[in-house]
N, CA and C atoms as a LAMMPS dump frame, in Angstrom:
ITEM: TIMESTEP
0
ITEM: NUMBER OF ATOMS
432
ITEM: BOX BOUNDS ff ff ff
-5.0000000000000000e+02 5.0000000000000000e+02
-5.0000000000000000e+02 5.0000000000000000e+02
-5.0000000000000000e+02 5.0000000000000000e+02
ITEM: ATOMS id mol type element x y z
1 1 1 N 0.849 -1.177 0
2 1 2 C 0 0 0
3 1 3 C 0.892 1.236 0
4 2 1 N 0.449 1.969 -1.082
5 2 2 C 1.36 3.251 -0.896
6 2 3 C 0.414 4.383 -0.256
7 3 1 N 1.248 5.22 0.629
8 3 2 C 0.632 6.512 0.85
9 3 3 C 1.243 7.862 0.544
10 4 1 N 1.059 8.958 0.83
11 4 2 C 1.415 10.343 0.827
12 4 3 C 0.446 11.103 -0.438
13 5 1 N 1.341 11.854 -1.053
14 5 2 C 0.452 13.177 -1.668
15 5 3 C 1.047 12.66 -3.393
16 6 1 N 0.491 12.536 -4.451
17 6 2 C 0.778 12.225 -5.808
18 6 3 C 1.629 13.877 -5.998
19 7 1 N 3.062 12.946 -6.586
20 7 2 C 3.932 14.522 -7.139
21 7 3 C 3.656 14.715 -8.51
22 8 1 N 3.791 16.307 -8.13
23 8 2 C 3.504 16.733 -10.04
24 8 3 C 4.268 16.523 -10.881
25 9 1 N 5.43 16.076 -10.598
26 9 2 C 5.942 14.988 -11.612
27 9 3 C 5.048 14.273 -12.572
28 10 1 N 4.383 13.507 -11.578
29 10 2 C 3.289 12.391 -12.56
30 10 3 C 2.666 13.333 -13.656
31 11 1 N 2.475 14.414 -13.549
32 11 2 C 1.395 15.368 -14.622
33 11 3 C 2.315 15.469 -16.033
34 12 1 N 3.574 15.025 -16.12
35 12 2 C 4.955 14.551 -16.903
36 12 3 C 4.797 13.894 -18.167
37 13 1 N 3.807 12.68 -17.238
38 13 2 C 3.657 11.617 -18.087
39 13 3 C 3.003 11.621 -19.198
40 14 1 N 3.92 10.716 -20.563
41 14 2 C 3.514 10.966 -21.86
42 14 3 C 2.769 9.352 -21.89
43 15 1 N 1.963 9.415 -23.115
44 15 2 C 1.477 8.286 -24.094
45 15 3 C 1.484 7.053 -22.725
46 16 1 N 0.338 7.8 -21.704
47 16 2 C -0.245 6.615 -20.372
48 16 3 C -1.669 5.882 -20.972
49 17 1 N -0.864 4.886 -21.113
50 17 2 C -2.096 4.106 -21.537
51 17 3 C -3.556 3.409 -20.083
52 18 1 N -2.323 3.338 -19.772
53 18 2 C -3.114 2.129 -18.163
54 18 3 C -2.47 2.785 -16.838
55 19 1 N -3.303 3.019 -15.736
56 19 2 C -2.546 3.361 -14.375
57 19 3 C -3.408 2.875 -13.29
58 20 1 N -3.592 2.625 -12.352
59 20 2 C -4.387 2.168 -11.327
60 20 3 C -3.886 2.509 -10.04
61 21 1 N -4.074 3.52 -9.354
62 21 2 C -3.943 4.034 -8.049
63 21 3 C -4.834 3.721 -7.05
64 22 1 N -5.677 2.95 -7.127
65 22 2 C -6.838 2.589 -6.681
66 22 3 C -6.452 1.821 -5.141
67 23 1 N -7.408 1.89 -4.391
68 23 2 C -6.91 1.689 -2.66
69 23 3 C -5.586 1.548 -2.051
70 24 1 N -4.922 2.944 -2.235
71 24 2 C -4.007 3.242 -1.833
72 24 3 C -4.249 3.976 -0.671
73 25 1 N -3.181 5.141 0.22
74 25 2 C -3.669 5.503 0.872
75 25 3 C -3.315 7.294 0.423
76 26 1 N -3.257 7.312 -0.561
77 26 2 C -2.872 8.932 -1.309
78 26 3 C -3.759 10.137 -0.644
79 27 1 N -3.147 11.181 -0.828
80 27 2 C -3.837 12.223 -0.405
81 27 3 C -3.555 13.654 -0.981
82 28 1 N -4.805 14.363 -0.884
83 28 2 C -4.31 15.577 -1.567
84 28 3 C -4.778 15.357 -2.637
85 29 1 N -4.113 16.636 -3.837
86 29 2 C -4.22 17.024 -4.673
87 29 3 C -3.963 16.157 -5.787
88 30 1 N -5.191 15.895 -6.98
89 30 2 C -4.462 15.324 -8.284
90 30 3 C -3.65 16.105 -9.107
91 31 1 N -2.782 15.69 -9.448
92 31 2 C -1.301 17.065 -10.615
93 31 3 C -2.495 17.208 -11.538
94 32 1 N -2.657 18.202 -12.038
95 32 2 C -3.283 18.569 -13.193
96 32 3 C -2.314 18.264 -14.663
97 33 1 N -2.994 17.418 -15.53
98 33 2 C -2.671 16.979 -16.765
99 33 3 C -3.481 16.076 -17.571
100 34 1 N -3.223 15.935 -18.586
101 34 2 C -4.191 15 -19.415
102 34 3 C -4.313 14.225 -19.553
103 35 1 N -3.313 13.99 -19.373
104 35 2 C -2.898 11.927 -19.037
105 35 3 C -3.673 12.21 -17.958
106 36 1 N -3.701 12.281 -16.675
107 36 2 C -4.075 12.133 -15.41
108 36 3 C -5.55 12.19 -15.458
109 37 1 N -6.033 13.16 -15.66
110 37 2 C -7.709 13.587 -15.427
111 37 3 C -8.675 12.95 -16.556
112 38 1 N -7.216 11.838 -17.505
113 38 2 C -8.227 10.924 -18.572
114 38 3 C -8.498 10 -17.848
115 39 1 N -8.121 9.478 -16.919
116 39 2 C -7.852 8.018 -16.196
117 39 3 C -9.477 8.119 -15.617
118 40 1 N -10.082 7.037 -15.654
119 40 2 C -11.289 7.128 -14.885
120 40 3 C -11.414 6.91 -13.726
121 41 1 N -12.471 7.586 -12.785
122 41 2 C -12.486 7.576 -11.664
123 41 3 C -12.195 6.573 -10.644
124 42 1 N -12.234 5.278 -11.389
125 42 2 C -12.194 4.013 -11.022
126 42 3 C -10.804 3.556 -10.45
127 43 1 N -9.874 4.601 -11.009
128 43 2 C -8.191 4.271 -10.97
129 43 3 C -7.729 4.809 -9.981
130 44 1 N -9.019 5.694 -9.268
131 44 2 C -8.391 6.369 -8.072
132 44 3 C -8.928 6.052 -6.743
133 45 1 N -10.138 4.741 -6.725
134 45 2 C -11.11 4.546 -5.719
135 45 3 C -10.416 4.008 -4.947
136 46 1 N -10.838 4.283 -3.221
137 46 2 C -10.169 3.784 -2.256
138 46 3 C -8.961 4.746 -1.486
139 47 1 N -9.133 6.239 -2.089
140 47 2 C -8.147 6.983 -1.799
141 47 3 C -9.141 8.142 -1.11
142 48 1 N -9.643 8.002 0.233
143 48 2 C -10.483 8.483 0.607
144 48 3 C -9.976 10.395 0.813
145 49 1 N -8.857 10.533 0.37
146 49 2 C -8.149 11.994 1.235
147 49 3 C -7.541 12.178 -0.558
148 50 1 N -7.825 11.584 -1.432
149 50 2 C -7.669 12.498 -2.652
150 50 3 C -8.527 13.125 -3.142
151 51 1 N -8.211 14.584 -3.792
152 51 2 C -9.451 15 -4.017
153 51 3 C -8.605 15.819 -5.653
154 52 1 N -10.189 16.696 -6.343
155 52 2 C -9.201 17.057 -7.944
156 52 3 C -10.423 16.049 -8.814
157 53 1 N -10.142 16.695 -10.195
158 53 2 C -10.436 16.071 -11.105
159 53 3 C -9.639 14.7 -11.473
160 54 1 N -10.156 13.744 -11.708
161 54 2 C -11.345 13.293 -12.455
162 54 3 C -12.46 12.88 -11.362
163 55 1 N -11.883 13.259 -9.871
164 55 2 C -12.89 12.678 -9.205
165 55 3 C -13.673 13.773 -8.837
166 56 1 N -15.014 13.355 -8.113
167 56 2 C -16.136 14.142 -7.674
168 56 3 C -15.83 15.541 -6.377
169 57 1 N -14.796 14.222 -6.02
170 57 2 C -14.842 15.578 -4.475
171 57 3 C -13.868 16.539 -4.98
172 58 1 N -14.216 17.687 -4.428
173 58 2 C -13.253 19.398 -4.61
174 58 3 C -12.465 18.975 -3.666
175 59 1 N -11.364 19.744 -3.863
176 59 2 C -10.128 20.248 -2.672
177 59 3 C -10.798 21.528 -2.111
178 60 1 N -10.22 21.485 -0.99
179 60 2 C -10.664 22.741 -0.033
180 60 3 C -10.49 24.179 -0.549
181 61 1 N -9.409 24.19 -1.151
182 61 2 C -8.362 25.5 -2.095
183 61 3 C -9.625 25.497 -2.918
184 62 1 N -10.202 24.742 -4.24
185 62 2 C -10.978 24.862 -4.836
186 62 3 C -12.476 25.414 -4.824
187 63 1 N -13.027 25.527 -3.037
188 63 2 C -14.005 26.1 -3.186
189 63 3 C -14.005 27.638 -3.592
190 64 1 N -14.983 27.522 -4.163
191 64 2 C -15.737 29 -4.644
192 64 3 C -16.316 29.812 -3.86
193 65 1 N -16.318 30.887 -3.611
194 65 2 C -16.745 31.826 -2.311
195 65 3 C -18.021 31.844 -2.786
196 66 1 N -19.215 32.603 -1.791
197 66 2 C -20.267 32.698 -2.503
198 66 3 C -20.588 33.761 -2.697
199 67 1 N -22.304 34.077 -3.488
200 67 2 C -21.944 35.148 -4.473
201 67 3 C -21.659 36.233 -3.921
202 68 1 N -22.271 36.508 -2.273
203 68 2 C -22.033 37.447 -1.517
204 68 3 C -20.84 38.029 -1.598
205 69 1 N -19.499 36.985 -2.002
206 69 2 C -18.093 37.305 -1.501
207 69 3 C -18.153 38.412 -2.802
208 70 1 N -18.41 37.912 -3.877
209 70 2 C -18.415 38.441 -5.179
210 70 3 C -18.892 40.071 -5.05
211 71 1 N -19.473 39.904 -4.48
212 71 2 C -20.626 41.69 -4.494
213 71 3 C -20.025 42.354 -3.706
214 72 1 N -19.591 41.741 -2.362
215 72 2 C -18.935 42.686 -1.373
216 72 3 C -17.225 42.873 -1.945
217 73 1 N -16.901 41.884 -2.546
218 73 2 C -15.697 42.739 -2.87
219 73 3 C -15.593 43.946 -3.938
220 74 1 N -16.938 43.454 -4.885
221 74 2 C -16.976 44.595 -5.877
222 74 3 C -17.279 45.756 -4.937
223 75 1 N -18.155 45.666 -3.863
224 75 2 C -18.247 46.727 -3.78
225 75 3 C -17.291 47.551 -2.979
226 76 1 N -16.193 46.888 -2.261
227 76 2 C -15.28 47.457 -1.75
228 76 3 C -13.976 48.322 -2.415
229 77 1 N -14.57 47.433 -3.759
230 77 2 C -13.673 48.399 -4.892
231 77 3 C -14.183 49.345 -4.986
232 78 1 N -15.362 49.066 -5.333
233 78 2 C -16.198 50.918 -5.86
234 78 3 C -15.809 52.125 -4.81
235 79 1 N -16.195 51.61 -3.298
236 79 2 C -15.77 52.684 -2.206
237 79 3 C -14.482 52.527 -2.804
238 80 1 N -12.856 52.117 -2.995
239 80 2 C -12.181 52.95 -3.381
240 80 3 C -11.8 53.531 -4.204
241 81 1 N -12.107 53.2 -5.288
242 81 2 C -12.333 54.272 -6.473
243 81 3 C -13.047 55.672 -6.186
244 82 1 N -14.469 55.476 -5.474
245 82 2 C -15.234 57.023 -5.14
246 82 3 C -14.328 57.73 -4.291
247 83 1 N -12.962 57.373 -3.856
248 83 2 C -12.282 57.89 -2.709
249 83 3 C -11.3 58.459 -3.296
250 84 1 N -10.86 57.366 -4.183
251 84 2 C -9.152 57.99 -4.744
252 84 3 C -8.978 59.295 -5.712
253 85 1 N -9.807 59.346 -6.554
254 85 2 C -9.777 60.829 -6.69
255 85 3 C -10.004 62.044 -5.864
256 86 1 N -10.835 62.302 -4.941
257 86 2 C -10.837 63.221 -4.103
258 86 3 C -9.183 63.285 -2.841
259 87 1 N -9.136 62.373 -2.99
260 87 2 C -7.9 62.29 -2.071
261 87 3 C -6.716 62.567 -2.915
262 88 1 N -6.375 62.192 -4.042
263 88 2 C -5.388 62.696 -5.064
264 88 3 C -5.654 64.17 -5.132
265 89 1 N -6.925 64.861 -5.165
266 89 2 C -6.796 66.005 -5.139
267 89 3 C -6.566 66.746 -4.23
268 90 1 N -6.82 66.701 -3.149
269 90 2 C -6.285 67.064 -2.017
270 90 3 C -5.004 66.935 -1.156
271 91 1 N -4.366 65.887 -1.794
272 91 2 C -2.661 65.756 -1.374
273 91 3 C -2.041 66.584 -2.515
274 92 1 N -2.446 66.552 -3.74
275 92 2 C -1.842 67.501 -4.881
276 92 3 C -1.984 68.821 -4.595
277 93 1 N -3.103 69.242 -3.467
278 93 2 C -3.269 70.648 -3.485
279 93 3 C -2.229 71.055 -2.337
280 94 1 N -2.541 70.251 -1.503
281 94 2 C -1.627 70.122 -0.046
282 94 3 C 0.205 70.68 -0.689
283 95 1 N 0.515 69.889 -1.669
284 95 2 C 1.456 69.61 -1.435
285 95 3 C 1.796 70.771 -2.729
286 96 1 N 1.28 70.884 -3.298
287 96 2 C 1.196 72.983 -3.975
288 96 3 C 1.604 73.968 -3.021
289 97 1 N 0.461 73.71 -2.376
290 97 2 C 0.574 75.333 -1.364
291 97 3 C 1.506 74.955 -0.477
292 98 1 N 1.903 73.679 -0.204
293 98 2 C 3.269 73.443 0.733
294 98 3 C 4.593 74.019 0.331
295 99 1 N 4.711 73.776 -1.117
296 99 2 C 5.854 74.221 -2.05
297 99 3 C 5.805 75.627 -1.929
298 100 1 N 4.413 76.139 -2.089
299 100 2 C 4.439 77.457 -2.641
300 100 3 C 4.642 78.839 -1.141
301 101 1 N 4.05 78.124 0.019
302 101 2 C 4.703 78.304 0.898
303 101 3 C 6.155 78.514 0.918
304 102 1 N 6.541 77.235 1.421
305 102 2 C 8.264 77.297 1.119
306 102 3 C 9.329 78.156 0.255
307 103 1 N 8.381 78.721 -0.803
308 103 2 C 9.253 79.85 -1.651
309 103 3 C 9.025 80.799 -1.152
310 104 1 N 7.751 81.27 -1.051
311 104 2 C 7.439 82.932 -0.477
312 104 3 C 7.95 82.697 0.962
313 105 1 N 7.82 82.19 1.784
314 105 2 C 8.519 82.395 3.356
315 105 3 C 9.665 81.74 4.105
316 106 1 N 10.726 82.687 3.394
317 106 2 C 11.488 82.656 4.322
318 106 3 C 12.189 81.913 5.468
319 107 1 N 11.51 82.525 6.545
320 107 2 C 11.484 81.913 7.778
321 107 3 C 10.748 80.415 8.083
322 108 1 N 9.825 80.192 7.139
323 108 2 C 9.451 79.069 7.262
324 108 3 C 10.6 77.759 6.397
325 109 1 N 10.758 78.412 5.383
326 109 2 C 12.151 77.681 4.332
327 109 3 C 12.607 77.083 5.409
328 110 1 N 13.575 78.329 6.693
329 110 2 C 14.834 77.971 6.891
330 110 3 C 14.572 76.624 7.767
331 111 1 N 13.296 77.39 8.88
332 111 2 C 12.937 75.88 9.436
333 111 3 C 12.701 74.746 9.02
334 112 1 N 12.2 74.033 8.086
335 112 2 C 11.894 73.317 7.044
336 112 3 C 12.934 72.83 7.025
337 113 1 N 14.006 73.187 6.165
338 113 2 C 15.248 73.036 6.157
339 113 3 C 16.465 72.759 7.84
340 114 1 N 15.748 73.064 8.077
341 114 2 C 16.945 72.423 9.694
342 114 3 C 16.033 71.513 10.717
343 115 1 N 14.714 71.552 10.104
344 115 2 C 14.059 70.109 10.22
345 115 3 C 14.295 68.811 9.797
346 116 1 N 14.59 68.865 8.614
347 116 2 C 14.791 67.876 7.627
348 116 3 C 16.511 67.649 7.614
349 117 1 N 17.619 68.483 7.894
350 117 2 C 18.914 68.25 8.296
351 117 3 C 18.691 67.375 9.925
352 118 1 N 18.195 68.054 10.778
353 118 2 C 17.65 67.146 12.427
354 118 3 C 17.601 65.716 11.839
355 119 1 N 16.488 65.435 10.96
356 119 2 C 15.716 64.117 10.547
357 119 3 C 16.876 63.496 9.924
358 120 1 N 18.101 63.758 9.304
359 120 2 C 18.594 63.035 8.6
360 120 3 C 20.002 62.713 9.542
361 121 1 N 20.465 63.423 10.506
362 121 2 C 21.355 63.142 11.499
363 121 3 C 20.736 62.096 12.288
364 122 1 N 19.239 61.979 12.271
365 122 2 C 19.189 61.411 13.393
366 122 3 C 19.236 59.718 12.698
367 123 1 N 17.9 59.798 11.404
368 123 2 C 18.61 58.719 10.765
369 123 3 C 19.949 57.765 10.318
370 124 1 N 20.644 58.85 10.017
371 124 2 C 21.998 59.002 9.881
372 124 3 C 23.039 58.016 11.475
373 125 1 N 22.327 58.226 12.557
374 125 2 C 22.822 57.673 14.129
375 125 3 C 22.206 56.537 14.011
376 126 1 N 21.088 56.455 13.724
377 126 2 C 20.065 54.853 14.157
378 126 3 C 20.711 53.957 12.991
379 127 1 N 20.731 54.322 11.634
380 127 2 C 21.789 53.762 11.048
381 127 3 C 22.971 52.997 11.572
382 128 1 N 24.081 53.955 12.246
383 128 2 C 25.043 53.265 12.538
384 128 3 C 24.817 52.658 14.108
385 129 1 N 24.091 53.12 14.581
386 129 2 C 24.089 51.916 15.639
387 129 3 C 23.198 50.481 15.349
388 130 1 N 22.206 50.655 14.199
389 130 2 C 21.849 49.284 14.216
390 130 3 C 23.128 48.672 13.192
391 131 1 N 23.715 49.221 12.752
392 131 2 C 25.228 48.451 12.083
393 131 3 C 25.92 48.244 12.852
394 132 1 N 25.79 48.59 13.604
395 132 2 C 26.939 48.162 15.214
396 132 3 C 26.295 47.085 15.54
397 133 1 N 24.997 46.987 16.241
398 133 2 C 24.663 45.698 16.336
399 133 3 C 24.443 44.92 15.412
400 134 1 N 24.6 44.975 14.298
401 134 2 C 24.264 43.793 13.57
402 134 3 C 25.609 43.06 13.548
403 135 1 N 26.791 44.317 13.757
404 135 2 C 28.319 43.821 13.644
405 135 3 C 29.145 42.838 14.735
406 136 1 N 28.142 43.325 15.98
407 136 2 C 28.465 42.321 17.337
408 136 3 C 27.816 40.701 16.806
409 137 1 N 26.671 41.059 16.207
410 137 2 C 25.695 39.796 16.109
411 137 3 C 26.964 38.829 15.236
412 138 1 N 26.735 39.584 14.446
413 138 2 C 27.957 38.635 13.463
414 138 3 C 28.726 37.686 14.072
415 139 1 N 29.773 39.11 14.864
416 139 2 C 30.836 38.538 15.378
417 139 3 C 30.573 37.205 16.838
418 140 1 N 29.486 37.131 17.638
419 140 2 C 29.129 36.305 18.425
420 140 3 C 28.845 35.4 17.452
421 141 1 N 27.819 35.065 16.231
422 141 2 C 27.645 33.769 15.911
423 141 3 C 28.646 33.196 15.66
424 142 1 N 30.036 33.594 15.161
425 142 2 C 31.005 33.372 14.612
426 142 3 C 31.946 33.11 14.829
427 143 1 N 31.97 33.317 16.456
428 143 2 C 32.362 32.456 17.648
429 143 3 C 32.026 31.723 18.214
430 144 1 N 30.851 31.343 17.825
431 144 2 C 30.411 29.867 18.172
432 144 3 C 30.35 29.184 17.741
């Protein structure tokens, strides 16, 4: 008696005339191929945990949601579509008058600017200390 899961290897097979898998203890999935799903159902009886064409029972993966799933996802698309344009327009405007800010003032520039120097020192530190630790890590596995 053989058991485990049929490899898709078998879906390989050329010019199968005859096969008989029949009360084995197989499981899982049939490989999808033509040779395979010609074989009649008969070649696979006794394999209570196979499932796939040519036989009757579905695999679990194979069920179909129902139609509900169908409608509610359409409609979860539609809400974001009715969304994404208004929101594109409003980060595009945002980010206009942000610019346009930044030229006419000055004082706001400079801050802006020694905000974004702050942000990059600081990145710039967390950087090298997580390279420090990654450099200890190293060096401990690598002593062991």
């Amino acid at each position: 008696m053989l058991s485990g899961w049929l490899p898709s290897s078998m879906s390989k097979f050329n010019f199968l005339s005859f096969l008989d898998l029949s009360y084995n203890n197989f499981s899982g999935r049939i490989p999808s191929s033509t040779q395979l799903q010609s074989l009649p159902t008969s070649a696979f009886v006794g394999n209570p945990a196979l499932c796939g064409p040519p036989l009757p029972q579905t695999c679990p993966t194979d069920e179909k949601p129902m139609d509900g799933g169908v409608k509610c996802n359409q409609q979860y698309e539609d809400e974001f579509w009715r969304w994404f344009k208004p929101s594109m327009e409003v980060g595009l405007a945002f980010g206009f008058l942000g610019a346009l800010a930044l030229k006419l003032n000055d004082p706001w520039k400079h801050i802006c600017f020694l905000l974004f120097n702050y942000m990059k020192v600081l990145l710039k530190n967390l950087k090298d200390y997580l390279l420090s630790i990654a450099a200890a890590l190293c060096l401990v596995i690598t002593m062991n």
